[in-house]
PLY file of the C-alpha trace (Angstrom):
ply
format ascii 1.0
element vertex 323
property float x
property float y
property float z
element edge 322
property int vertex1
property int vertex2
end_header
0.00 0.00 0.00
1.39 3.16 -0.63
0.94 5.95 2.32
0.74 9.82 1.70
1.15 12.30 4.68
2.36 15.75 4.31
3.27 18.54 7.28
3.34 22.53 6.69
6.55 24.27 7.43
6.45 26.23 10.37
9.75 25.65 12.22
11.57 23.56 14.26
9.85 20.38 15.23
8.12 19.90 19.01
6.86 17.16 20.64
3.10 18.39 19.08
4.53 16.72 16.09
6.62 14.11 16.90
4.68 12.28 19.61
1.31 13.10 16.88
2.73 12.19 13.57
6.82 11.77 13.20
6.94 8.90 14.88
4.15 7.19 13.38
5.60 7.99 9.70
9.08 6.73 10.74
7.38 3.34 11.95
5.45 3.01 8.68
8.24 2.91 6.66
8.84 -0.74 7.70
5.82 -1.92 5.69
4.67 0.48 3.19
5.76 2.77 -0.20
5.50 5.91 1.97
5.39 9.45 0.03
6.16 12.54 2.75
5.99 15.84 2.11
6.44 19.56 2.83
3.86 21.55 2.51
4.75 24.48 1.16
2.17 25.37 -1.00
-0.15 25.22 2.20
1.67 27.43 3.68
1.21 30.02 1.52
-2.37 30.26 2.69
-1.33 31.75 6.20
2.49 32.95 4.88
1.74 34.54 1.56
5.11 35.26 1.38
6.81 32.02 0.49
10.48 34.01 1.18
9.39 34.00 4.43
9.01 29.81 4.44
12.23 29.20 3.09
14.17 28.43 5.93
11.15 26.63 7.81
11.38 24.25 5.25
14.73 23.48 6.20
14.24 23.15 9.73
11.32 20.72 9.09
13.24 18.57 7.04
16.09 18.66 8.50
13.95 17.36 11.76
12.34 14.41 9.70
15.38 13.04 8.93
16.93 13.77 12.60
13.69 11.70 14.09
14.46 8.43 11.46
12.50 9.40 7.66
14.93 7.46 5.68
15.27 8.65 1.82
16.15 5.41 0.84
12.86 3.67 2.08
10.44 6.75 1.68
9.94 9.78 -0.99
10.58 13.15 0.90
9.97 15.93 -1.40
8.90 19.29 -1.29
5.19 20.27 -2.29
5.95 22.92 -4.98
8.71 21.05 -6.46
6.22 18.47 -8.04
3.80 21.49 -9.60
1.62 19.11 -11.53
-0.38 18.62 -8.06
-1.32 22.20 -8.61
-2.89 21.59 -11.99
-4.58 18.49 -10.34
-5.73 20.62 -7.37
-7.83 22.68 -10.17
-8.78 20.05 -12.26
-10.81 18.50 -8.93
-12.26 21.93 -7.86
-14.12 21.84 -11.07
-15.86 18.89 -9.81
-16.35 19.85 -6.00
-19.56 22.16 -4.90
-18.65 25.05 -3.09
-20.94 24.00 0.16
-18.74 20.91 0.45
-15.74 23.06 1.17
-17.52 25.32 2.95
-18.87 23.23 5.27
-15.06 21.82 6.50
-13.76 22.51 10.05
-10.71 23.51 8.75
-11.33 26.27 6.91
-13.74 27.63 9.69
-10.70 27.38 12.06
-8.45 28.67 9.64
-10.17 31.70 9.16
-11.24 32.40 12.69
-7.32 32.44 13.48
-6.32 34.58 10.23
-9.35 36.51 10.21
-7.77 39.57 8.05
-7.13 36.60 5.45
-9.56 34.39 4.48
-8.29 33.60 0.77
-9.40 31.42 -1.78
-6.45 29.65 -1.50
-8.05 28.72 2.30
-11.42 27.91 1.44
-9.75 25.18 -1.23
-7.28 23.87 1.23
-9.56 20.64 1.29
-8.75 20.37 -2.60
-5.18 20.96 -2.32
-4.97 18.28 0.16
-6.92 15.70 -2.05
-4.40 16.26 -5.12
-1.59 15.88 -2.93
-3.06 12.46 -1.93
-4.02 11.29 -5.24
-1.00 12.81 -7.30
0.38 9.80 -6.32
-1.91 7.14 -6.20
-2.05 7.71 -2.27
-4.26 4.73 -1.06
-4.04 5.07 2.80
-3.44 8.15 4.97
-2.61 8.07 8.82
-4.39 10.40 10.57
-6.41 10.50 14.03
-10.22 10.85 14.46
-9.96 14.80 14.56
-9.52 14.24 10.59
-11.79 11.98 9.40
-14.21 14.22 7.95
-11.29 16.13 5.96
-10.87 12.51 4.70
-13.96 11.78 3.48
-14.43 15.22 1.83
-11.22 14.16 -0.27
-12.98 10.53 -0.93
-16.35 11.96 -2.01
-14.14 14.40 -4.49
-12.84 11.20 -5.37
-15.79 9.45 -5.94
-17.45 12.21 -7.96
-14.26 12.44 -10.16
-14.22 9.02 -10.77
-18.14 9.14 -11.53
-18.13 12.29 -13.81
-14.84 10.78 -15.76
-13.72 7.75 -15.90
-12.14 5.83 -12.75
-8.85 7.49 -12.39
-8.11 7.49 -8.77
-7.86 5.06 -5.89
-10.09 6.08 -3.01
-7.68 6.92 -0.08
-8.94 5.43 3.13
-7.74 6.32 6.79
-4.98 4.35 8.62
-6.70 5.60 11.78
-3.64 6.01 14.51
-4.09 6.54 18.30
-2.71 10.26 17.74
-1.99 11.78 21.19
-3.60 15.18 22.41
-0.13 16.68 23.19
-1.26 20.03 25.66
1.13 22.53 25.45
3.36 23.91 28.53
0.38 25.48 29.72
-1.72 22.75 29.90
-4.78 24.14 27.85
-3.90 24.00 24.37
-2.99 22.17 21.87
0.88 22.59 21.80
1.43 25.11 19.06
4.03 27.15 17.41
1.49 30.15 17.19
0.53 30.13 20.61
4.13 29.55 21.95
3.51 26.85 24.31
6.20 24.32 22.98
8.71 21.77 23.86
11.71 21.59 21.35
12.55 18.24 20.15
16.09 18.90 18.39
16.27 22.27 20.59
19.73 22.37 22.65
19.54 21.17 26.00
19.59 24.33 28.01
16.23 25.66 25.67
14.31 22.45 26.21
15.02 22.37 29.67
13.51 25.64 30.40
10.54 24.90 28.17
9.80 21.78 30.79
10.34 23.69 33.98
8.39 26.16 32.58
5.29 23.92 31.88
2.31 24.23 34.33
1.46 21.21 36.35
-0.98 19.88 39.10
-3.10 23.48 39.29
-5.27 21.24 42.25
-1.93 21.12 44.00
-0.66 24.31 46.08
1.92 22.67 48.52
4.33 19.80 47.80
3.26 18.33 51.30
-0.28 17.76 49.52
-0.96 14.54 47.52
-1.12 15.43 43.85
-3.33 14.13 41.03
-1.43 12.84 37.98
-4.22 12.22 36.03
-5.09 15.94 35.25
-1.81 16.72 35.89
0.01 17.89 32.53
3.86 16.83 32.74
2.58 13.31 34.38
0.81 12.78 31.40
4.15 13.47 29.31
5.58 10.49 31.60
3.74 7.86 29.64
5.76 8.89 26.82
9.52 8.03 28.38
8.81 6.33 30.97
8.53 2.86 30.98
7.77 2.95 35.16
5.65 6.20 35.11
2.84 4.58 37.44
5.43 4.58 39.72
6.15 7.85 39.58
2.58 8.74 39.34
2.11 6.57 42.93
4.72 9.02 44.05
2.86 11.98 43.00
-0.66 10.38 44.63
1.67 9.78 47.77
3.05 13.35 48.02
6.85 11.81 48.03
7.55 14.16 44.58
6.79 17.29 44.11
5.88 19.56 40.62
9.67 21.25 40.42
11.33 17.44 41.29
8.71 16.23 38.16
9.42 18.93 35.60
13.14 18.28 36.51
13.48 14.19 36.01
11.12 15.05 32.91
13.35 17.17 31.64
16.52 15.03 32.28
14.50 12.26 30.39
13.64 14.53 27.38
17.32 15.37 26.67
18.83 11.85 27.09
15.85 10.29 25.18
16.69 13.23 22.07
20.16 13.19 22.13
20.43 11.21 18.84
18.21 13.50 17.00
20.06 16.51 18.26
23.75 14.75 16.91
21.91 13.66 13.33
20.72 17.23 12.83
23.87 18.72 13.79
25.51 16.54 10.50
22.82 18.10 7.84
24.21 21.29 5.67
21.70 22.90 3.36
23.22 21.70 0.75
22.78 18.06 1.77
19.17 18.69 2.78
18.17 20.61 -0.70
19.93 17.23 -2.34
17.18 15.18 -0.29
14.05 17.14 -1.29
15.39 17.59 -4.89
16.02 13.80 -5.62
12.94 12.48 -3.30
10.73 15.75 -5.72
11.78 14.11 -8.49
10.87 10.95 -7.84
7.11 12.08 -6.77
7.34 13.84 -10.15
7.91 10.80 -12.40
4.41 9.00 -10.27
2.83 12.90 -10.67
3.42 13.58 -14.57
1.83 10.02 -15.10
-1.29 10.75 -12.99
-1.63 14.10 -14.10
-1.80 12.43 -17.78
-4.25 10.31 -17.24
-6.43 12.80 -15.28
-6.23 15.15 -18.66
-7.19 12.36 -20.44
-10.40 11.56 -18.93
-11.38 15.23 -18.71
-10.60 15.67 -22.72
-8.04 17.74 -22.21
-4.40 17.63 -24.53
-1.47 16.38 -23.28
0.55 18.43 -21.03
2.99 20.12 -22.58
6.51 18.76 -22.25
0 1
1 2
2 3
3 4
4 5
5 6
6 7
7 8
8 9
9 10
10 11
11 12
12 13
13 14
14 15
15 16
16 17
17 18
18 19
19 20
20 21
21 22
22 23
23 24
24 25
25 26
26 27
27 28
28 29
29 30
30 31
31 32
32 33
33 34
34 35
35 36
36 37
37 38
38 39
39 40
40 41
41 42
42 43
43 44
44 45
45 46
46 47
47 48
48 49
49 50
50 51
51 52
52 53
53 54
54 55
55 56
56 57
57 58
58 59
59 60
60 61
61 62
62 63
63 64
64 65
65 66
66 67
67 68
68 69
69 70
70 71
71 72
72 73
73 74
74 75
75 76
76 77
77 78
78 79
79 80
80 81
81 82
82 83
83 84
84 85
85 86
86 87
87 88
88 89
89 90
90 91
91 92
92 93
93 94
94 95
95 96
96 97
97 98
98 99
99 100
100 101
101 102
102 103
103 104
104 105
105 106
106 107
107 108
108 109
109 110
110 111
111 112
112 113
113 114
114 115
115 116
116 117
117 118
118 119
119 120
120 121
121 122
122 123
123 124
124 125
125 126
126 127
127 128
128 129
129 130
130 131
131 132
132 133
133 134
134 135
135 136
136 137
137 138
138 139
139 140
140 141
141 142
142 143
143 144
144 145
145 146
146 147
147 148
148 149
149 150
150 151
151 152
152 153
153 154
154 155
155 156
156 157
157 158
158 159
159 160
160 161
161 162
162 163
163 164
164 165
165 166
166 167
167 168
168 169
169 170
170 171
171 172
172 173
173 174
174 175
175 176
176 177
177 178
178 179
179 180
180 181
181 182
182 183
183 184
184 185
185 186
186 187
187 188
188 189
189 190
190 191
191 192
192 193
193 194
194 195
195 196
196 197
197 198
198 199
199 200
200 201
201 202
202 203
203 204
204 205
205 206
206 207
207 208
208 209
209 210
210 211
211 212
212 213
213 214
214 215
215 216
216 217
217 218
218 219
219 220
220 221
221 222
222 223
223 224
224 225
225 226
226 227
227 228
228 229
229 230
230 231
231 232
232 233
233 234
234 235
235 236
236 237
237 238
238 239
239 240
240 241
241 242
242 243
243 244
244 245
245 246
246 247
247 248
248 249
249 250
250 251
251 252
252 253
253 254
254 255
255 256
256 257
257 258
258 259
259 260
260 261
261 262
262 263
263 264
264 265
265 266
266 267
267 268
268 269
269 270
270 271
271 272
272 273
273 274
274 275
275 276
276 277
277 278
278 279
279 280
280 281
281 282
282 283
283 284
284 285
285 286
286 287
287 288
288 289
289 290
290 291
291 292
292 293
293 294
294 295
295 296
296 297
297 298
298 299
299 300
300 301
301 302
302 303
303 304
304 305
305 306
306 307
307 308
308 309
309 310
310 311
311 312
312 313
313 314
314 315
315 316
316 317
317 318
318 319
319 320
320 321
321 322
């Protein structure tokens, strides 16, 4: 099966995206053709000014292959380096209603956050996303239950495609993954770049350790003579992530024998050992090395791209492209 999954670049990787999608790719690439890209073209619907992206797209990439994307068992290319997805994009919007779009969470979100820029280009993200799938013959796509109706927009495009044409396209299907909820440092939101609550991932040691202290904990807990309560508490929760005894240390917390500073601390200590790796793999990546990457993996999407692209022309009755 061949799996598609694509991330916008905004920066420096946190633990948002690892513990919610980086790892999950990296394991997939044991037993599937896996196609992973940046999103570039995305961005451009929040960034308009793709100058601005250029060295986001380094960080990202350079943070996929730190965490274990191999280019020699996956495709990592960049989005607007395979421009026939583009052309696809518009060839499906020509078969989508507008209320279908319209009716997406993202693009309510979306425009909620940018409010002075609700573009076209925002309103079709759904589109853009289904071409990027399909582009490639993209038959399964991990993703948690927060985008399954994204999903199924794209598969009803599909469908309708398929329907109105001739059957061009495989209908992608979710590889539905226990995604974490991964709160920020202050224990509300989602962690996010834009709202600044993060936790580095290839950050130095000195940044992510700060990031952890600074994380709010047990808000139920005012003393650290007072028993605490791990499960609402937001850096125990991280402890199911590296630690293999965290009940233990949870027990502790119950028992009032660690306190919140003592937690954020061993957490901390954990984060950096556990990271190390990636830290020393991104250290050995030049720009040059990582624009060799997305260049050679771009092509390759290209030669499955030009091919799809051709046979989506076809069945709308449209020439070849033009070579």
């Amino acid at each position: 099966m061949r799996i598609l999954s694509g991330i916008r670049p905004t920066g420096r990787f946190h633990l948002g995206n690892y513990l919610g999608a980086a790892r999950n790719w990296v394991t997939l690439q044991d037993d599937y053709d896996c196609y992973y890209f940046i999103a570039d073209y995305h961005a451009l619907t929040t960034e308009p000014d793709g100058h601005k992206v250029e060295d986001k797209v380094f960080d990202v990439t350079s943070d996929l292959l730190a965490v274990g994307i191999d280019p020699s068992r996956s495709v990592l290319y960049q989005q607007s380096k395979v421009p026939e997805v583009a052309e696809l994009s518009l060839l499906l919007s020509m078969v989508t209603p507008l209320s279908w779009v319209m009716r997406t969470p993202a693009f309510k979100e979306k425009a909620k956050l940018h409010p002075d820029n609700v573009n076209v280009g925002l309103l079709s993200y759904p589109i853009l996303q289904g071409a990027d799938i399909v582009i490639v013959k993209g038959e399964g796509v991990p993703v948690g239950k927060d985008q399954l109706a994204h999903l199924e927009l794209i598969r009803e495009v599909v469908r309708r495609f398929n329907r109105t044409y001739t059957p061009v396209f495989p209908e992608p299907r979710a590889l539905l993954t226990e995604w974490p909820v991964i709160n920020g440092t202050d224990g509300k939101q989602r962690m996010s770049k834009t709202v600044g609550n993060i936790v580095g991932v290839t950050d130095e040691p000195d940044v992510l350790r700060k990031q952890v202290l600074s994380m709010v904990t047990d808000t139920k807990r005012v003393y650290k003579s007072q028993p605490g309560h791990p499960r609402t508490c937001n850096v125990c929760a991280f402890y199911k992530f590296f630690f293999d005894d965290w009940e233990h240390y949870w027990d502790l917390c119950r028992k009032a024998q660690i306190g919140c500073h003592d937690k954020k601390k061993l957490l901390a200590d954990r984060m950096i050992e556990t990271f190390q790796p990636f830290r020393e793999k991104r250290a050995s990546l030049s720009p040059e090395l990582v624009d060799r990457i997305l260049d050679e993996g771009s092509e390759r999407a290209r030669v499955v791209a030009r091919e799809t692209l051709a046979e989506a022309r076809r069945a709308v009755g449209l020439p070849p492209s033009p070579r």
